[in-house]
N, C-alpha and C positions, 0 to 999 in steps of 0.2 A: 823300654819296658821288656821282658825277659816273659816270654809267651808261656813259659815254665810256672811262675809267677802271677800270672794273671787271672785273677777272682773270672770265675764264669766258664764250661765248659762248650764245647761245640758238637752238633750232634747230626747226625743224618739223613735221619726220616723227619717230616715234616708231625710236626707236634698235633696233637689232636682239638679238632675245634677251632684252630687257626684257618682261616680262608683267603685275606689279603694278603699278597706278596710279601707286605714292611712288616704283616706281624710275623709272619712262616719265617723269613729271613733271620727277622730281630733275635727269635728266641732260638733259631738253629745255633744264629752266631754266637751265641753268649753274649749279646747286648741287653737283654732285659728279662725279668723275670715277674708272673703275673702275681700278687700279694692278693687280690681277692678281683670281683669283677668291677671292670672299668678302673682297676688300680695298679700300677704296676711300681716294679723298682727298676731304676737304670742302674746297669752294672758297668764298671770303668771305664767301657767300649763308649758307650751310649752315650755317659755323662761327660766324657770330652768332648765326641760330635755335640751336648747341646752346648755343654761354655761354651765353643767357639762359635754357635748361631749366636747364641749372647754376646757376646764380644761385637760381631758384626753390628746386633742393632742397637747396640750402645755407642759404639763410632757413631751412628747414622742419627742416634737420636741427639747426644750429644753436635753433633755439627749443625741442627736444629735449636741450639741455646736452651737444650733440654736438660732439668736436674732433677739426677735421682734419690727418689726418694723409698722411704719402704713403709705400707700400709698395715695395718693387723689382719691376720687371718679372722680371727674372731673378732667380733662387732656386738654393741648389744642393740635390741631393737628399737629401743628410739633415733638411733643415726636413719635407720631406714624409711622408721612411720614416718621422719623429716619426707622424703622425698615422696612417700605412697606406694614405695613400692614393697613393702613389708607383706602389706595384705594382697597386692594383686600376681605377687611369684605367688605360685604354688608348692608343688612336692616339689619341683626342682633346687628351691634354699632348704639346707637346714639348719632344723630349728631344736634350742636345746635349753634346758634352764640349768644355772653353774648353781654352784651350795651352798649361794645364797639365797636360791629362787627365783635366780633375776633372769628375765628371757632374754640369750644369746641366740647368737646366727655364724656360721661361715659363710665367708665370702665368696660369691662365685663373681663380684666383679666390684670393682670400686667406685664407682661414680660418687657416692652417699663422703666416703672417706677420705676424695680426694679435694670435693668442695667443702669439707669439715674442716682440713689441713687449711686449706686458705680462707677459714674465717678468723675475721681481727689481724691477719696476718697482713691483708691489701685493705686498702680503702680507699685509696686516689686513683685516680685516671692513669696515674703517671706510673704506677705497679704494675700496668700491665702492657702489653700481653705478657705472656708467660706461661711457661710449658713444664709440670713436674710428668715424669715414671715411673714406674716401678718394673722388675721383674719376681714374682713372686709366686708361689703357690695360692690354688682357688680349689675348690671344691663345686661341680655341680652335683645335685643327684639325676646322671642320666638315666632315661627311664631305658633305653635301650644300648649300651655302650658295644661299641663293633669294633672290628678291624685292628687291634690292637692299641697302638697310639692315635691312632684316627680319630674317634669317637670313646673319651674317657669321662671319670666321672673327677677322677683329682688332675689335677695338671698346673703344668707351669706357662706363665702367659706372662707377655711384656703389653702392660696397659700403661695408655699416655693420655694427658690430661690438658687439653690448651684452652686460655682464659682471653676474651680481648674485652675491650670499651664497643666495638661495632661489628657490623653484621662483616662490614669489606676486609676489616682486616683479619676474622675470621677466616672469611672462603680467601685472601693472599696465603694466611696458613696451612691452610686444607690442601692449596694444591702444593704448597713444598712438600708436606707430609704425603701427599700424592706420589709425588714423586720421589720419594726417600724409599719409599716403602717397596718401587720397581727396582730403584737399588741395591737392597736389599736382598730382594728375591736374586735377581741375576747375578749379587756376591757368593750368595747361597749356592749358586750353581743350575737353579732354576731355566730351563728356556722355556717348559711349553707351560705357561700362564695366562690368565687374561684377567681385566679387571673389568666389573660389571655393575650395573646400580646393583641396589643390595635393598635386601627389608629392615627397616628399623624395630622394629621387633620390639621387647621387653625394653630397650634403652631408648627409644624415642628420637623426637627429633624428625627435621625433614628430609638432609639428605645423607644421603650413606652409598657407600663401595666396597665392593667386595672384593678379594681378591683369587684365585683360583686357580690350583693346581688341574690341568686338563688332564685326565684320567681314566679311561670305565670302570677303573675301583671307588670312585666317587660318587656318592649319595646324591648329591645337589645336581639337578637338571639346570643346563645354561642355554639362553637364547642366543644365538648369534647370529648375524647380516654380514652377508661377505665380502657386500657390497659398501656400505658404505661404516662397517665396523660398529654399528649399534650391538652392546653385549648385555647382558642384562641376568639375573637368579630368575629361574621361572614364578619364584614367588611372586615381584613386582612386573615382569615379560608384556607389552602390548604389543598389537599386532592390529593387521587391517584385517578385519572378518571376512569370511571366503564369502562367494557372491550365493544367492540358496534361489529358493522356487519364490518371486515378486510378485505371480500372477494369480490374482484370485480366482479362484475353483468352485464355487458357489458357496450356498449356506453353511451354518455351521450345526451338524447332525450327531445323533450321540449315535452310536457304533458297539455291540456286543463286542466283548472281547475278553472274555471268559476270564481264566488263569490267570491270561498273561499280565505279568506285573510291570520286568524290566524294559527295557528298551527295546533288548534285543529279542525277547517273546513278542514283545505289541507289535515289534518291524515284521518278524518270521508271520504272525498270526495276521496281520495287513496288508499285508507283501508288500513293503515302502520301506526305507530306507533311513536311517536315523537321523539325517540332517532335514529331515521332514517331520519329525516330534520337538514338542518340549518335554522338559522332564523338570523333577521339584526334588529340590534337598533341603529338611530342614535341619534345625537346630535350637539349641536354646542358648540367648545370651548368660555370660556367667555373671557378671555384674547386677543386669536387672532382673533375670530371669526371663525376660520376654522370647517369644516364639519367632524362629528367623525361618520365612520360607521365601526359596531361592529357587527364581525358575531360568534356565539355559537351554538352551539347542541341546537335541537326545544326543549331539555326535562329539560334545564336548562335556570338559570334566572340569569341578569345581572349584576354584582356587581359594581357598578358609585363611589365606593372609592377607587377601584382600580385601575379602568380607568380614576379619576382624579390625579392619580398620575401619571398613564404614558405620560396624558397630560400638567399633573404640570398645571394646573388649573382647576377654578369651571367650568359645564359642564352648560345647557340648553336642554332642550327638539327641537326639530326644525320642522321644517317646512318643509316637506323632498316635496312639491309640487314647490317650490321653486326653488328647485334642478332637478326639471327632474325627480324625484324618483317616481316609483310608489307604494305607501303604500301596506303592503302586498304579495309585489312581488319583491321586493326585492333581489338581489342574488348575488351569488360571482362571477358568469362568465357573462360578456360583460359588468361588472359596469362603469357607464360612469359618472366619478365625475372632480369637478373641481380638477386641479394640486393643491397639498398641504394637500389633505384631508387624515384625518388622517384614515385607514382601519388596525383595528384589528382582528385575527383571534385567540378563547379562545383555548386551548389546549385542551376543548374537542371534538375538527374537527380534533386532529392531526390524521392523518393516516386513516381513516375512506374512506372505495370505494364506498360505497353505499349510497348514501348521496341525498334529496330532498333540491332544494332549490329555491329561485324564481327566473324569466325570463325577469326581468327588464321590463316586458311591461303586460296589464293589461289581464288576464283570461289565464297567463301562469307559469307554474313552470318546472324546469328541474329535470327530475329523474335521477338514477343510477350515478350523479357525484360521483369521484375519487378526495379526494385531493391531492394524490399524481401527479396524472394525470392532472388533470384540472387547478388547484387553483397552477400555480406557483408560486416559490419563497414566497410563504408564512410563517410568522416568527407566531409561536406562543407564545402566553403570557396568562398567568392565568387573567382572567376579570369576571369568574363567580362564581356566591356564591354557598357555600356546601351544598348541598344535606342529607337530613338524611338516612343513608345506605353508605354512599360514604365510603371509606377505609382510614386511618391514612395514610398521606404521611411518616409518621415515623417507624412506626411497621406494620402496615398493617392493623389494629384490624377496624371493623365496628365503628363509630365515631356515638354519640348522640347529638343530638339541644334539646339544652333546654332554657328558657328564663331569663333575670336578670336585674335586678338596676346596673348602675354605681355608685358603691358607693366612688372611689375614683380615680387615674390616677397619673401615674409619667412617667415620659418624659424625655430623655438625648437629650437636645437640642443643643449640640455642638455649636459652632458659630455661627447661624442663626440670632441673634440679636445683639452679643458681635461686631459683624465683623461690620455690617450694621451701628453700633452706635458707635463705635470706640475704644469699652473697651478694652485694654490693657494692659498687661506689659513690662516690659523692661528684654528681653533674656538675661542670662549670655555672649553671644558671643555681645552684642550691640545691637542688633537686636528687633525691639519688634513682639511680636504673641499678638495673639487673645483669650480672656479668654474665658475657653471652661464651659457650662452651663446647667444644669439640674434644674427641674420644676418640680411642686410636689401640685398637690390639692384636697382637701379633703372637699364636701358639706355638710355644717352643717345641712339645714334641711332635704336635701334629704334623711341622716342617720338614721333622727331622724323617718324622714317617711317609710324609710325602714327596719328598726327594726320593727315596729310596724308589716309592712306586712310578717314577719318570726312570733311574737310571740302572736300576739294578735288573742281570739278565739269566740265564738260567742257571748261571754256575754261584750266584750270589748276588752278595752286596758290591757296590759301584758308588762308592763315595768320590764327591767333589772335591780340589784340592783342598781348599779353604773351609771345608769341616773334618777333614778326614779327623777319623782316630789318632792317626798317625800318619807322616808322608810317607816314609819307607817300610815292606817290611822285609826284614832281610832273613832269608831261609837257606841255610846251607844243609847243606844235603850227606848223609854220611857224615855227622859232627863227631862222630867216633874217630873218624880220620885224625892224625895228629897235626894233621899240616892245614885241614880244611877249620880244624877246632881253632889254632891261633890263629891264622889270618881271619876268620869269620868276628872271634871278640875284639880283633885290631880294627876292623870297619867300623865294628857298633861303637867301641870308643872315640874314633873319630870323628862319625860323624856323627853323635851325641857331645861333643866338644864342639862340631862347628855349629850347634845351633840345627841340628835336622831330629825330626821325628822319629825316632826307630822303636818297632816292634820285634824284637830280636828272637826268633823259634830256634831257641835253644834244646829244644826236646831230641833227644833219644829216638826218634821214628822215622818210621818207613818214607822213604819222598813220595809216594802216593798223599799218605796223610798231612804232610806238610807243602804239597801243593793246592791239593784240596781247600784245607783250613783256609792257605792265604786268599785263595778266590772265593772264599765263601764271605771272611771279612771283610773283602774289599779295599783295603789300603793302597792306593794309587798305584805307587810305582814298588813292584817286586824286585829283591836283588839273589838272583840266587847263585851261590858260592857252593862247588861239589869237585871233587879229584877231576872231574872231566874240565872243566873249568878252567881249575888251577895246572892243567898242562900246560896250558898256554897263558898263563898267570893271568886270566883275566875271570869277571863276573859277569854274569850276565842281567841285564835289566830286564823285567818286561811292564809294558803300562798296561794298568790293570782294565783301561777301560776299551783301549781298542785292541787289545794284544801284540801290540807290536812292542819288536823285541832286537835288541843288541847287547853283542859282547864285547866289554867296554875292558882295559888295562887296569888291574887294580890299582895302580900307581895313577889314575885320573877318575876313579871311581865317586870322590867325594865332586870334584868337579863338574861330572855329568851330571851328578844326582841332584846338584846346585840348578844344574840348568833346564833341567827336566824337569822340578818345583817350578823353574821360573815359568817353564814356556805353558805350563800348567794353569798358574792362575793366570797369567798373561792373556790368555786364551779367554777368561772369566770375565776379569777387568776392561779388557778393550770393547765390551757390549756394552760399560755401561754409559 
């Protein structure tokens, strides 16, 4: 490709409104261009880096006895009300009626379409297991899209789809795909990852993994044990609760306490310390509408993924004046709610004497509660997120938060869909069950964006061999020169005959600029050919990602450049 040529400019100054390294880089380099928010176009650059992520996990998925298939973008809504998840996505599906009147939807994921394909299609034992794909465009409506490819609202994702007769040969599945999926990553060029339980979220199912780009450009808070490697999304994160005050302090007495509402006024106004209150966070279920009040230790914060599962739906913030409540004051003794509402207690109130908490009426809190005393029949359940210091529910060892990209997810969905939709087979006793289901997806550009924020450094992009745009790019310097012009399109002939990648800066400019360019884009290995050079008939290499650099014989240039690809991915492949 002749850089002269090539759709997309490159530019300077950091674009406005960009803040993550992959999108600042993306749109400097002329790899992508924003079409509206959360929507972008891939320009040449970009859309090679993703075929060749594609390529990678269609090897991968393919060596899995996987067949690709292609689903519709558009759906109309009875595939969905099949499964029940029509009415419980929210704003994030849209929803549209076509000119007939008939209510459509775009896909932000296939499950509904991928057990539709295999109705009437299987019906014996002996059909399965069996694993179709896709790679395909989805649309969510994100309600916040960031970071450029990071977090979008259209995007392209590789979803996989596995069917068995039993539960065993399911999780035999789960962990190839387990493991395809680390291959993947480390083909990708990936090192710093880790995989973690994960939330099942809107797709259900009992278990699930996450996969994670480790980052501090990353959203998602991660638990980690260093000790004995427990990883975990803080969403689902346990932990051993740190040890508090056991010892009971007398009665339990209400206490002025004017103003103070939050924690940290009732601690300042009591002089005590947060891990000596409870605190109350309500809600409203969205399903039944019922009142969720949620009491936790003042020194921890609430975890709403796990309190939407014990409520098995999506929550709402409320309106607790509604209720009789008084914000603030809040408490576990004389709570006067309606019959039904839903009151949890997190486990770390279990056992605790000495406890602050509020008096259900305005300028009072009660000190010294006991919940073994006070707070009857109270059932505790984990509702709060991990803490950095908090102890490994497994070994014990201090656990670290750190931050990451979702760079991928797989999910054993058991019959959530199969059942609701009707997919079957026919039992050896006569009888038919329910085909049992695993889900598997992998974001193309999120990867692509995510790579970048592991390898890219301050002069640019730092592509891996096996996505690069391109392996070589070759920039001769003074192409005005007559003798640096033919030898320079004698290279790119060459080795575009032998099968190598070249980005050829045929441009007219200054070597400032066409140094720059090429470390901004990133393409592996540099070749650059200039009159200084060619005194000694040679070219000079440099790899783009540690800078290291040799002057190589033009007459063994294509040679080198063979062996430099090779020791490249070499480098990739030998981890896996």
């Amino acid at each position: 490709m002749r850089l002269s040529k090539l759709v997309g400019k490159r530019v300077k100054e950091n674009p406005a409104g960009a803040t993550l390294r992959s999108h600042i880089l993306l749109l400097r380099a002329g790899y992508i261009k924003q079409v509206g928010s959360g929507i972008f176009s891939l320009l040449p650059p970009a859309q090679r880096v993703s075929l060749k992520i594609q390529k990678i996990i269609r090897e991968e998925m393919d060596n899995l006895g996987g067949q690709e298939v292609l689903f519709p973008v558009v759906m109309p809504k009875e595939l969905w009300q099949m499964s029940g998840r029509y009415d419980s996505i929210k704003e994030e599906m849209v929803r549209f009626k076509d000119r007939n009147n008939h209510d459509m939807l775009l896909g932000m994921t296939h499950e509904e379409a991928a057990v539709h394909m295999l109705l009437n299609n299987i019906s014996s034992p002996e059909d399965l297991p069996c694993m179709i794909y896709q790679i395909q465009t989805k649309f969510r409506d994100e309600a916040r899209p960031r970071g450029g490819l990071i977090r979008v609202r259209e995007f392209t994702m590789k979803d996989a789809y596995s069917f068995h007769n039993t539960q065993e040969d399911l999780d035999s599945f789960y962990k190839k795909m387990y493991d395809a999926y680390i291959r993947i990553y480390k083909r990708l060029g990936f090192k710093n990852f880790v995989v973690v339980e994960g939330d099942n979220g809107i797709m259900g199912g009992k278990v699930s993994h996450e996969y994670m780009a480790v980052t501090d450009a990353g959203e998602d808070y991660l638990v980690i044990c260093p000790k004995c490697h427990y990883s975990s999304n803080m969403e689902v994160a346990v932990c051993q609760k740190d040890e508090n005050d056991h010892n009971m302090a007398g009665e339990a007495e209400e206490v002025f306490t004017g103003n103070a509402h939050t924690i940290e006024e009732v601690c300042a106004f009591l002089q005590t310390d947060a891990k000596h209150t409870a605190k109350a966070v309500c809600y409203q279920s969205d399903n039944d509408q019922k009142l969720i009040v949620a009491f936790l230790r003042g020194d921890h914060e609430i975890n709403e993924s796990k309190l939407k599962k014990l409520v098995k739906s999506e929550i709402s913030f409320v309106d607790t004046d509604k209720y009789g409540l008084v914000a603030g004051n809040i408490g576990m003794l004389n709570l006067n709610v309606p019959e039904g509402t839903y009151i949890f207690y997190d486990k770390s109130l279990e056992g605790l004497e000495n406890l602050i908490t509020g008096a259900n009426k305005p300028e009072r809190h009660i000190n010294h509660v006991s919940m073994t005393r006070d707070v009857k029949n109270a059932e505790f359940v984990d509702i709060s997120l991990v803490k950095e210091g908090e102890k490994c529910a497994h070994c014990g060892e201090t656990l670290t938060l750190t931050r990451g990209i979702e760079i991928g997810n797989i999910f054993q969905l058991g019959t959530k869909y199969t059942s609701s939709m009707g997919l079957k087979v026919n039992a050896p006793d006569g009888t038919q069950k329910d085909v049992i289901m695993g889900c598997y997806g992998i974001g193309i550009g999120r990867n692509l964006a995510s790579i970048i924020e592991e390898k890219a450094d301050d002069k640019g992009l730092v592509w891996p061999i096996t996505i690069a745009p391109w392996q070589v790019h070759l920039c001769p310097l003074r192409i005005d020169d007559e003798s640096v012009n033919a030898i320079s399109e004698e290279v790119y002939r060459n080795l575009t005959k032998a099968g190598i990648e070249v980005l050829f800066d045929d441009r007219n400019v200054s070597a400032g600029v066409k140094l720059t360019d090429s470390e901004l884009m990133g393409v592996p290995i540099r070749v650059v050919i200039s009159p200084k050079t060619l005194a000694n008939l040679e070219a000079e290499i440099t790899m783009r990602a540690t800078g290291d650099k040799m002057f190589v014989p033009i007459k063994d240039l294509e040679n080198e450049i063979k062996l430099a690809i090779a020791e490249e991915t070499n480098l990739i492949m030998e981890n896996l």
